[in-house]
C-alpha positions in Angstrom: 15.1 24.5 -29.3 17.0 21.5 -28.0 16.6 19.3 -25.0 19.3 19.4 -22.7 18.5 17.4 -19.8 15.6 15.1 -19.0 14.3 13.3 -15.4 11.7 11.0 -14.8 10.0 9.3 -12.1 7.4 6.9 -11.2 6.4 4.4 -8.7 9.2 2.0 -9.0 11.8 3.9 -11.2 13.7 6.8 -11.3 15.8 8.3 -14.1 17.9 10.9 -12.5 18.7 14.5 -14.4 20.1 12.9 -18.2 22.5 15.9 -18.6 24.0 17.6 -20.6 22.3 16.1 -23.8 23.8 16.9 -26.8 22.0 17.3 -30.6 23.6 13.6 -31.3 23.0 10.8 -28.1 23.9 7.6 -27.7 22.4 5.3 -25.1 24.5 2.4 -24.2 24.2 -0.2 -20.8 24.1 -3.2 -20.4 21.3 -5.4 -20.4 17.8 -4.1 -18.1 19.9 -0.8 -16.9 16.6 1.3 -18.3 17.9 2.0 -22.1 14.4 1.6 -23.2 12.7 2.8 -20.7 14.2 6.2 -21.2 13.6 6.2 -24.4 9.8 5.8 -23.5 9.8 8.1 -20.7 10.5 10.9 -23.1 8.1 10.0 -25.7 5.3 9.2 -22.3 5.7 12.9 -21.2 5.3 14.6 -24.7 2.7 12.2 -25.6 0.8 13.3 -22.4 1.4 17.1 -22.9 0.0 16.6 -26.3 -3.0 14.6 -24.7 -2.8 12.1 -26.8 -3.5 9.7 -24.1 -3.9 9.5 -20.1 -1.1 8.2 -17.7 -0.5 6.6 -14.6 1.3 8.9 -11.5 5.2 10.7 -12.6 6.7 13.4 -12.5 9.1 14.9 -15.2 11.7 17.8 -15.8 12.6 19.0 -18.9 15.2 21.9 -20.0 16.1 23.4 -23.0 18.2 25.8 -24.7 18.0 27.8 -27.9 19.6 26.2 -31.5 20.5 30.3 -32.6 20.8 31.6 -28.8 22.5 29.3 -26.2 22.1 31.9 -23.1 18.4 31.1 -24.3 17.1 28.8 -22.0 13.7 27.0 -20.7 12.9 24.3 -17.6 9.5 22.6 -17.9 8.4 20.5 -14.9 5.2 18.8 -13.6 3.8 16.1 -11.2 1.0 14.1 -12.3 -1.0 12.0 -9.3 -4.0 10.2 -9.7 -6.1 12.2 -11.8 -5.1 15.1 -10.7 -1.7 17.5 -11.4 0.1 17.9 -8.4 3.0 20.7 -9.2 3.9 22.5 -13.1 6.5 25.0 -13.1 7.7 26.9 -16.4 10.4 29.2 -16.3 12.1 31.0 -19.2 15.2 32.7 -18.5 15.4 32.6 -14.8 11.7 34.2 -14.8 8.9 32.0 -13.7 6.6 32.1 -16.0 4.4 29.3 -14.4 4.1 28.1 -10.6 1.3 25.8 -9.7 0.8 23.5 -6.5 -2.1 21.9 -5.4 -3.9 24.7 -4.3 -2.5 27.1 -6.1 -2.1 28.4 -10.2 -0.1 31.5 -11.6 0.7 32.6 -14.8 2.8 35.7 -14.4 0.5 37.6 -11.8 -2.2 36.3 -13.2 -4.6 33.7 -11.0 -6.0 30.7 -12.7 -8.3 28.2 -11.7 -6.8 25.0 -14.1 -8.9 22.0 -14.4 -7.8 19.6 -11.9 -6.6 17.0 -14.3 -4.8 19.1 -17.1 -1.9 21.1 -17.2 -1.8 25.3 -17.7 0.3 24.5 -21.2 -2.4 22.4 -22.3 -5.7 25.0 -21.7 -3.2 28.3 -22.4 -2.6 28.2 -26.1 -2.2 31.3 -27.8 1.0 32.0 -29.4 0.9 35.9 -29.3 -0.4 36.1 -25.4 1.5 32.9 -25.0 4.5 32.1 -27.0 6.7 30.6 -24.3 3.7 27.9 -23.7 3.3 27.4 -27.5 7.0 27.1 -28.4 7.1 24.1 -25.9 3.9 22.4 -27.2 5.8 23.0 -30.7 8.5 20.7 -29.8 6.6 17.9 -27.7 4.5 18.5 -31.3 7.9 17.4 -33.5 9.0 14.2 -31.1 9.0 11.3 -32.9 9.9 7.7 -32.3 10.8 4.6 -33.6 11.2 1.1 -31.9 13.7 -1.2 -34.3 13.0 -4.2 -32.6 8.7 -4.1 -33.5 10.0 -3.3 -37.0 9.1 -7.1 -38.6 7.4 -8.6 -41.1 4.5 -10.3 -39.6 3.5 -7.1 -37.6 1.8 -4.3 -40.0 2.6 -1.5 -37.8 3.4 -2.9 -34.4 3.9 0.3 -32.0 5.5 2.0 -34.8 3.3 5.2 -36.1 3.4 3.8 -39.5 2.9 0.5 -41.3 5.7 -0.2 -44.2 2.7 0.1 -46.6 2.2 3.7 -44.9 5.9 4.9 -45.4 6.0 3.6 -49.1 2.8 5.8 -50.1 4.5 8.7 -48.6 7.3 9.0 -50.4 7.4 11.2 -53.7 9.0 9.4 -56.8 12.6 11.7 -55.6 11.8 10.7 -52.2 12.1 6.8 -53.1 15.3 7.4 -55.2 16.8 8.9 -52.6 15.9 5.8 -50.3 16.9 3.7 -52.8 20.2 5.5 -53.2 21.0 4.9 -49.5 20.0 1.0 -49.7 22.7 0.7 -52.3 24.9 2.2 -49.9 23.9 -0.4 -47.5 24.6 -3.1 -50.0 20.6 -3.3 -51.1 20.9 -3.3 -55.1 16.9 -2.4 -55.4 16.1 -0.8 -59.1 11.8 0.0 -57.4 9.7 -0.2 -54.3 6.0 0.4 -54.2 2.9 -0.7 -52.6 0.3 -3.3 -54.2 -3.3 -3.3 -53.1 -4.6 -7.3 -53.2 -7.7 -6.7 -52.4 -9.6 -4.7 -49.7 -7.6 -4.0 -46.6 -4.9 -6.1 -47.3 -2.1 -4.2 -49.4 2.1 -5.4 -49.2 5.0 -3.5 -50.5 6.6 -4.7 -53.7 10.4 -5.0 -54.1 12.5 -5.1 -57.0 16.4 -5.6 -57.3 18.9 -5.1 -59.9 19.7 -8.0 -62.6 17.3 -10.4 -60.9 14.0 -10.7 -63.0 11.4 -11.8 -60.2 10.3 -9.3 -57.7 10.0 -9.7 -53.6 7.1 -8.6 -51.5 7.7 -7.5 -48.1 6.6 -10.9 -46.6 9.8 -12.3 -48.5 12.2 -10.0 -46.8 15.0 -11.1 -44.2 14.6 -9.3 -41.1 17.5 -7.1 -41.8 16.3 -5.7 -45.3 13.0 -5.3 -44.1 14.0 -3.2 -40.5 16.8 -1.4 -43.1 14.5 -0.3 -46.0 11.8 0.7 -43.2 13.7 2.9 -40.9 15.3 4.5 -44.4 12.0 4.9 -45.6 10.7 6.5 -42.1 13.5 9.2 -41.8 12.6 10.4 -45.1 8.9 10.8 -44.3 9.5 12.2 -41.4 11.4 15.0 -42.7 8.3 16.0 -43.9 7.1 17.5 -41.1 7.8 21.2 -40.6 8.0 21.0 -36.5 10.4 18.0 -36.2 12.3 18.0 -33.1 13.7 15.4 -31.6 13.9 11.7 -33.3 14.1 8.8 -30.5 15.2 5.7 -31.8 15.1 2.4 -29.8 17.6 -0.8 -30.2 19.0 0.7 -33.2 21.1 -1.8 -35.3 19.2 -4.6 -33.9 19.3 -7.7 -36.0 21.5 -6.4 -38.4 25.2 -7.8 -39.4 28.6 -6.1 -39.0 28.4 -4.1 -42.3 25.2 -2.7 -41.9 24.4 -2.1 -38.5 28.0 0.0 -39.0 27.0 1.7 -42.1 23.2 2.2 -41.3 24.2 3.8 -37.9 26.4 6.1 -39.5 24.1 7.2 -42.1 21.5 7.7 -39.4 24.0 10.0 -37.1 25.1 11.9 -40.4 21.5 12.7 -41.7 20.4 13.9 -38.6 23.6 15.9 -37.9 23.6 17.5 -41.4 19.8 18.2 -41.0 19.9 19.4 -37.7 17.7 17.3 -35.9 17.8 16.1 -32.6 18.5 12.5 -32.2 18.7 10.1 -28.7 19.1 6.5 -30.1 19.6 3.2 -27.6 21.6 0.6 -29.1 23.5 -2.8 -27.5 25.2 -3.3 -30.9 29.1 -3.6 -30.5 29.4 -3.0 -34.3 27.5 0.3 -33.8 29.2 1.3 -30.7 32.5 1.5 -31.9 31.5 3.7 -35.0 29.9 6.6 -32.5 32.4 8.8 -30.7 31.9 7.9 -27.0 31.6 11.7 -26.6 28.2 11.1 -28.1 27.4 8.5 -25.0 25.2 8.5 -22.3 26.0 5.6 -20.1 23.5 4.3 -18.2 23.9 2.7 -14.9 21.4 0.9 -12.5 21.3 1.1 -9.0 18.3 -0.9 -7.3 15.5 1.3 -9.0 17.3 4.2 -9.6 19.2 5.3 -13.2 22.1 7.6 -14.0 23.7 8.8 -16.9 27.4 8.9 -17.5 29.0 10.7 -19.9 32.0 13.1 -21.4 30.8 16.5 -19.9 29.9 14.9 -16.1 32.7 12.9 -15.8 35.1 14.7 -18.5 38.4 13.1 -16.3 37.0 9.1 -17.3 36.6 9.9 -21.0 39.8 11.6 -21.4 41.5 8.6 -19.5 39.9 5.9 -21.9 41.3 7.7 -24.8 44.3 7.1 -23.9 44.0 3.6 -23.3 44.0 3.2 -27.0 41.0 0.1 -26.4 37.9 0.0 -28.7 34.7 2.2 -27.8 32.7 -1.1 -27.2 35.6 -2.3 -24.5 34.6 1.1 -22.6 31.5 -0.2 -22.1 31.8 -3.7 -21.6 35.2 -3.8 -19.6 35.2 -3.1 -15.8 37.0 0.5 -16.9 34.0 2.5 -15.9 33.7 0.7 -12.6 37.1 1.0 -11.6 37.4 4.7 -12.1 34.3 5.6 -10.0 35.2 3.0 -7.3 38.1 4.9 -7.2 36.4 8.5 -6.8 34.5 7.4 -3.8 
């Protein structure tokens, strides 16, 4: 399934309904307008619901619809207080499958008694008596994300899920041609890449380029090459996994030049839409901006402490009206076009 719309709140900050989402997003704003922050939201509430870690007071709605079926559809929502949850509500088709308040808990007809501190998708897992619940742990399951700005060289893994070294072992000998065959693309002329172990718990990864007879380690790397050959590197291994769903990618094209934050940007778009993955990726970079149909934008606005997203189905009439301006894609975000239209809508 696919997520088609996504709110958050917590003390402080609000991201209102993100919607409609579509299988390829685009977050652009300008600077401190909650890019980021979104990005993290999402990856905070499907980290929770897999309990991977605690969390401080939100709340969160999530909807869906089917890939095969799109009259298919599902709204997850829940309130988490202090130690306690506070409100979760599942329903599947217009049928509420799951209403829970603070004194309350119903699956169905059914009365449960829930621990006070975790949710009825997390304690009801059984995918024939349950397969609503389990297709929704599934895809919080296949999130993944990747932060391009903690991808350097003096950081082993940073709040990345895997160090360079990691992504390198992963690969299969056709799995590092293929990477190797999109660095090329990317102007990268690199004939082998593998990891060296130095001695115990200390281990680099060893590059090798074309016509040049001395090889690099990854300590030798500019910035660029080394963010480059890691994010290629980490979309191959994370095709691996069976239950991918969604891919979140922060600042993406940060610290890369015109060529390559264009061409890497593209390649990223294009691999997920041609392997039908999910993908909501947050970038500032002008180069990149202009290479992604707006119609693939969320814009993100900033009002005191609350966010909203702008974008071609919501406000169809602004996008359709910038076309025809004939300007670049990065001028509809950095000119006062935007501004203007909605100024005059009020």
């Amino acid at each position: 399934m696919i997520l088609t719309s996504f709110g958050y709140k917590e003390y402080g900050w609000e991201l209102k309904e993100m919607s409609p989402l579509r299988p390829l997003n685009l977050l652009v704003g300008r600077n401190a307008t909650g890019k980021t922050r979104s990005i993290q939201a999402i990856e905070n509430v499907t980290s929770f619901i897999n309990m991977y870690h605690d969390s401080s007071s939100f709340e969160a709605v999530l909807k869906f619809r089917s890939k095969e079926d799109n009259s298919w559809t599902m709204e997850y929502s829940f309130k988490v207080g202090i130690s306690e949850i506070e409100k979760e509500s599942l329903v599947v088709n217009g049928e509420q499958l799951i209403k829970r308040t603070k004194s309350s808990a119903k699956y169905r007809d059914e009365k449960l008694s829930p621990p006070e501190d975790k949710l009825i998708i997390q304690i009801r897992r059984d995918k024939n008596l349950y397969p609503e619940i389990e297709k929704l742990i599934q895809w919080c399951d296949g999130v993944t994300m990747v932060t391009c700005s903690d991808i350097n060289r003096l950081s082993e893994r940073g709040l990345n899920p895997y160090s360079f070294c990691d992504l390198v072992d992963l690969l299969s000998e056709t799995e590092k041609k293929h990477v190797l065959a999109q660095a090329k693309k990317l102007g990268y002329n690199i004939s082998e890449i593998k990891t060296i172990d130095v001695a115990k718990n200390y281990r680099f990864v060893q590059i090798k380029e074309r016509f040049v007879p001395s090889t690099m380690t990854d300590m030798n790397l500019s910035n660029g090459m080394y963010r480059t050959l890691y994010l290629l590197c980490y979309l191959s291994v994370i095709k691996q996994e069976k239950n991918l769903s969604l891919l979140l990618i922060d600042d993406l094209g940060e610290g890369l030049d015109y060529r390559r934050s264009v061409d890497l940007g593209k390649m990223v778009f294009e691999d997920c839409g041609e392997y039908g993955l999910q993908l909501i990726a947050s970038s500032n970079d002008a180069f990149l901006m202009d290479v992604v149909d707006i119609s693939n934008w969320q814009v993100l606005f900033r009002k005191n402490s609350k966010v909203t997203a702008i974008n071609s189905d919501n406000n169809p009439d602004l996008f359709k009206k910038f076309r025809m301006t004939g300007l670049s894609n990065f001028d509809f975000f950095s000119s006062d076009f935007i501004d203007s239209y909605l100024n005059r809508q009020k």
